[in-house]
C-alpha positions in Angstrom: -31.4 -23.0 23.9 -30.1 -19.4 23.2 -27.2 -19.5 26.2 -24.5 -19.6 22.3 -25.9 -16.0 21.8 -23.9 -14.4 23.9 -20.6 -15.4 21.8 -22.0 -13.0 18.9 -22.0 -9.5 20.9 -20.5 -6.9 19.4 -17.1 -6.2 19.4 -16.0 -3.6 21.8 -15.8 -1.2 18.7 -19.7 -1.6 19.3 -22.2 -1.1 17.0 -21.7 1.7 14.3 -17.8 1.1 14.3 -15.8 -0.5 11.4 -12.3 -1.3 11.2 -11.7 1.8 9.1 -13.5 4.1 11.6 -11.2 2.3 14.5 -7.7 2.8 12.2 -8.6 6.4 11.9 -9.0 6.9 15.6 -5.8 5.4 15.9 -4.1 7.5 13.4 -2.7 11.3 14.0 -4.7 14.4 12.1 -2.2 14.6 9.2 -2.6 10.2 8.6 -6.0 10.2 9.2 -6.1 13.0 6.7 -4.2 11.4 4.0 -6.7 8.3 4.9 -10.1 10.1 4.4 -8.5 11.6 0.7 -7.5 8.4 -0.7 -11.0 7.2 0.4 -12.3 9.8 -1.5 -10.5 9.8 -4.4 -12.2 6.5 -6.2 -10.5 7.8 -9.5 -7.3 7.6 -8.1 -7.3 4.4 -5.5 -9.2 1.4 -6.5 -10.2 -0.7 -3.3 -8.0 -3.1 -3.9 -4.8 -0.5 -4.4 -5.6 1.1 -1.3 -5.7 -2.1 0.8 -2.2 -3.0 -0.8 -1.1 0.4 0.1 -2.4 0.0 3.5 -0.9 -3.2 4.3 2.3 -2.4 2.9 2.0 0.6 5.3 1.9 -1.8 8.1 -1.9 -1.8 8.6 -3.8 -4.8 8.9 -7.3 -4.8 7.6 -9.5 -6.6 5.2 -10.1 -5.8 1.4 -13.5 -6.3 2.4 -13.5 -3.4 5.3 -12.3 -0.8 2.6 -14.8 -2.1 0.3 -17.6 -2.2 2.9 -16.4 1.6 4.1 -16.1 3.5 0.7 -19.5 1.8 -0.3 -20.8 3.1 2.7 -22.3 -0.5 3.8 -19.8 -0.7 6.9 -21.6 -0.6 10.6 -20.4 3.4 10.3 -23.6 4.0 7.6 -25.6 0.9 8.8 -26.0 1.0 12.5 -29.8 0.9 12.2 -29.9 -3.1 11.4 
């Protein structure tokens, strides 16, 4: 009854890992720096300016994987479910 289960295992990110956590691994210090600060800066970056920046950059995510990251709702903050 179950044997469709297996199709939904997590990703090999695993559990507590988002796209945004994986980008940053993939990133060098001074990127990944830049990253984390326009994160931060909620004044400065809406969501939806950051993703255009990102994808113009090249990166390929979701609007919805920034979103979920800054608003701390990504598997990163809510490995516990």
């Amino acid at each position: 009854m179950l044997e469709s289960l297996e199709k939904y295992r997590n990703s090999p990110g695993g559990k507590g890992s988002c796209r945004i956590k994986s980008l940053r691994a993939e990133l060098g210090e001074e990127d990944a720096r830049i990253l984390d600060n326009a994160l931060a800066d909620t004044e400065g970056f809406t969501t939806n300016a950051l993703h255009r920046g990102l994808r113009d950059a090249g990166i390929v995510l979701s609007y919805h994987a920034v979103y979920r990251h800054r608003n701390k709702i990504c598997a990163c903050e809510s490995n516990d479910a």
